[in-house]
C-alpha positions as CSV (number, residue, x, y, z in Angstrom):
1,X,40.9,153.2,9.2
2,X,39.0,151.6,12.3
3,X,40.2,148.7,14.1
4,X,38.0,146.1,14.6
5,X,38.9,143.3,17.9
6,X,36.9,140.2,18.2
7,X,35.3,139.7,21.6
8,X,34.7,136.2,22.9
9,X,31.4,136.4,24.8
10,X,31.8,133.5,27.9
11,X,28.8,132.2,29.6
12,X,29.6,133.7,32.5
13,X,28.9,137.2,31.3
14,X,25.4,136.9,30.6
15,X,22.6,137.7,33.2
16,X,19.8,136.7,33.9
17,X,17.8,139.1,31.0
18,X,20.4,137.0,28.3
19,X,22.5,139.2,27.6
20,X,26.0,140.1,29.0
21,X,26.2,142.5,31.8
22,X,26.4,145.9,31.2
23,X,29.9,145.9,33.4
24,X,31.3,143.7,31.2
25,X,31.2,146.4,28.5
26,X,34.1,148.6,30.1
27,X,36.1,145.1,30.3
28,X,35.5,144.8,26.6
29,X,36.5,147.9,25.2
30,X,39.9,147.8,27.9
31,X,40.8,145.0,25.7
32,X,40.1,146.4,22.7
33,X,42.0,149.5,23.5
34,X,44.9,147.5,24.6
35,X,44.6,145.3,21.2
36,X,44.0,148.7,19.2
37,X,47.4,149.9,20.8
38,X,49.4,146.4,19.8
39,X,48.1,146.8,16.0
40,X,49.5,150.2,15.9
41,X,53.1,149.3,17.0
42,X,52.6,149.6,20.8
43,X,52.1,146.5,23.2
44,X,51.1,147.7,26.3
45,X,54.4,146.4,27.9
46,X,56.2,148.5,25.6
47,X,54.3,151.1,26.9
48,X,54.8,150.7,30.5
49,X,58.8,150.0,30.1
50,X,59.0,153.4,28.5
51,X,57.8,154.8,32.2
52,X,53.9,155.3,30.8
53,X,50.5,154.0,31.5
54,X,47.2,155.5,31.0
55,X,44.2,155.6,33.6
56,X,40.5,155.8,32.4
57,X,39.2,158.9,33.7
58,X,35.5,158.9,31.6
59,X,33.4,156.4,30.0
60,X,30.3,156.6,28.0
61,X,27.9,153.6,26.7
62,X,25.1,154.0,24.8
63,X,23.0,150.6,24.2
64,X,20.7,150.2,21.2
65,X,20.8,146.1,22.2
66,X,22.4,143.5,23.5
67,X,24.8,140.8,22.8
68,X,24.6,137.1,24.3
69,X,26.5,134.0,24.7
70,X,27.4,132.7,21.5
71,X,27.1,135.4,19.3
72,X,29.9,137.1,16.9
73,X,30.8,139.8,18.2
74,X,33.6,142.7,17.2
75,X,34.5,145.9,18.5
76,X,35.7,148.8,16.0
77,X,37.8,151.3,17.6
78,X,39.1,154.3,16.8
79,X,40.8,158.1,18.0
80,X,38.4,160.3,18.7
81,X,40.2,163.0,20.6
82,X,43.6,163.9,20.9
83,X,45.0,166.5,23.9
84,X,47.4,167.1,25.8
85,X,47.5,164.4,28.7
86,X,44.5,162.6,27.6
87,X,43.1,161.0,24.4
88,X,39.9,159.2,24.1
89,X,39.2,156.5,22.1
90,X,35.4,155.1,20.3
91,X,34.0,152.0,20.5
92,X,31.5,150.5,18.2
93,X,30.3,147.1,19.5
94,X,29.1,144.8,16.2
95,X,26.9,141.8,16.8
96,X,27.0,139.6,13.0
97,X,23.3,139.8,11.4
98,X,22.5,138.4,8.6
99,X,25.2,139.2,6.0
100,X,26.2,142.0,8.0
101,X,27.3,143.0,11.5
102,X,24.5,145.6,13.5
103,X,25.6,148.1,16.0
104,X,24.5,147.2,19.5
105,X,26.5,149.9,21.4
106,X,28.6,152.7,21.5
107,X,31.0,153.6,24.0
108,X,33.5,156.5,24.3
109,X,36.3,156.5,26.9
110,X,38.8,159.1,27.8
111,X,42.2,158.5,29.2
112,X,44.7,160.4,30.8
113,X,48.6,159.3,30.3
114,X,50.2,158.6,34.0
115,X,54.1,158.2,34.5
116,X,54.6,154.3,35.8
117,X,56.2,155.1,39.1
118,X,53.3,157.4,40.6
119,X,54.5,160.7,40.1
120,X,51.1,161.6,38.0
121,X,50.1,162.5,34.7
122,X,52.2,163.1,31.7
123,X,52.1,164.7,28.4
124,X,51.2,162.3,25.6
125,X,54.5,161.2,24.4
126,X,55.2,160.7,21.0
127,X,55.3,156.7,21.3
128,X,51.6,157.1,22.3
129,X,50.7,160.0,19.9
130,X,52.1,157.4,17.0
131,X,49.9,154.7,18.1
132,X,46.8,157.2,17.9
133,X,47.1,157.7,14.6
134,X,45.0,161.3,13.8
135,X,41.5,161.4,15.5
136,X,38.5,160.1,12.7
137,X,34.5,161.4,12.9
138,X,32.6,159.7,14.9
139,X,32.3,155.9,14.4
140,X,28.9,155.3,11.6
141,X,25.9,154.0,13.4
């Protein structure tokens, strides 16, 4: 099952074209994944007590169109890729249409699992695997 976490678009997100800025995207879909985690049993805080974080190492965005200010917008995500130190997660950005909510992008990010006091990377532990959940397809278009 996909998760889907509404976005609030602010004013101050939105260029000059009228749409929000295409580095707002990676800010959107950090909260996501941080709301995806919490919905699966794992606040981010939980996370960090246990001694883990995770660090984006890749990130992909496709755009087929924009969103602005005002507009209803969610983000689906879901697993994509599970291995050993990293995981990378899809996002789906929805804009409500009609009766229906329209892709306007899609984004895939990879992250790799770091201990909390600086030591590096970590395999992913099983509090993190949980949260996961098994990798699905790719998200529908």
């Amino acid at each position: 099952m996909t998760f889907t976490h509404p976005v609030n678009v602010r004013y101050l997100e939105v260029d000059q074209q009228g749409v929000v800025f295409n580095g707002w995207y990676l800010a959107y879909f950090d909260d996501a994944m941080t709301a995806f985690l919490a919905d699966r049993g794992l606040p981010y805080k939980s996370m960090t007590d246990a001694g883990y974080d995770v660090q984006l190492v890749r990130s992909e965005i496709d755009w087929k169109a924009g969103v602005g200010w005002g507009d209803d917008v969610r983000i689906a995500v879901s697993t994509s890729r599970i291995g050993r130190t990293s995981f990378a997660l899809d996002f789906e950005v929805r804009r409500h249409s009609g009766e229906s909510y329209a892709v306007t992008c899609l984004g895939r990010t990879v992250y790799v699992v770091v201990a909390v006091d600086g030591s590096g990377k970590r395999e992913i532990p099983d509090l993190i695997m949980k949260a996961l959940g098994d990798p699905l397809p790719d998200l529908p278009a």
